[in-house]
C-alpha positions as CSV (number, residue, x, y, z in Angstrom):
1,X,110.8,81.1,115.5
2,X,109.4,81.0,112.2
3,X,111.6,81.2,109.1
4,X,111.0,82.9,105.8
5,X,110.6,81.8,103.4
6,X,111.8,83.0,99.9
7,X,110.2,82.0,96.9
8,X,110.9,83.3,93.4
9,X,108.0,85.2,93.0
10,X,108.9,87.4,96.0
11,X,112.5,87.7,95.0
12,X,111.6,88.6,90.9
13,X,109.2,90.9,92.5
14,X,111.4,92.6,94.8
15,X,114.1,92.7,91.2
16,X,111.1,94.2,89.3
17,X,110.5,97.0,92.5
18,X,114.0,98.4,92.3
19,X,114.1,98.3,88.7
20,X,110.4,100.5,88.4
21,X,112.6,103.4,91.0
22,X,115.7,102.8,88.9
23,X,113.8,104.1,85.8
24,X,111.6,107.0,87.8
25,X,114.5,108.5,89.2
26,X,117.8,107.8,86.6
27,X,116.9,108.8,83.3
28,X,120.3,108.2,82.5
29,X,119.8,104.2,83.4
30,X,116.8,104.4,81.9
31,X,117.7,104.9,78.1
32,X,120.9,103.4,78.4
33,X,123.3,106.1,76.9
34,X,126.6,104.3,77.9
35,X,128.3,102.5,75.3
36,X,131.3,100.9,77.5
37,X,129.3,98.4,80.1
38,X,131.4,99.2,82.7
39,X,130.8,102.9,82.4
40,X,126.6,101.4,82.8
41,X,127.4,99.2,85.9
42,X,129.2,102.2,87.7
43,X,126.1,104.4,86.8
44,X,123.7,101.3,88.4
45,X,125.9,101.3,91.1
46,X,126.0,105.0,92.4
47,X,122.2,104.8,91.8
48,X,121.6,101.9,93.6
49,X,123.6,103.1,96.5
50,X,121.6,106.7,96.2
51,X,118.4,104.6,96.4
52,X,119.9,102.4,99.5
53,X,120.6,106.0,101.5
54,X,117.1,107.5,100.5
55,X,115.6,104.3,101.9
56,X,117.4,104.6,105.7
57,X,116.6,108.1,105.8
């Protein structure tokens, strides 16, 4: 079997990938509106996990 290898370039371009549909589809991650940083993470979070069910479909 051959292993894969990760390198950062794959990793900060997978980060950069789900950061491009995280500003296309979430305004409200986009701007930033939330002035408590846990009120921000929560709204990464149910997008990410949005994103995540859109991507088994």
């Amino acid at each position: 079997m051959r292993k894969q290898i990760i390198t950062p370039i794959t990793t900060r371009f997978v980060v950069e990938r789900f950061f491009a549909w995280l500003k296309c589809g979430f305004h409200k991650t986009r701007i930033g509106y939330e002035r408590i940083a846990e009120n921000y993470l929560g709204l990464l979070n149910i997008a990410s996990f949005i994103m995540y069910c859109k991507v088994l479909r």
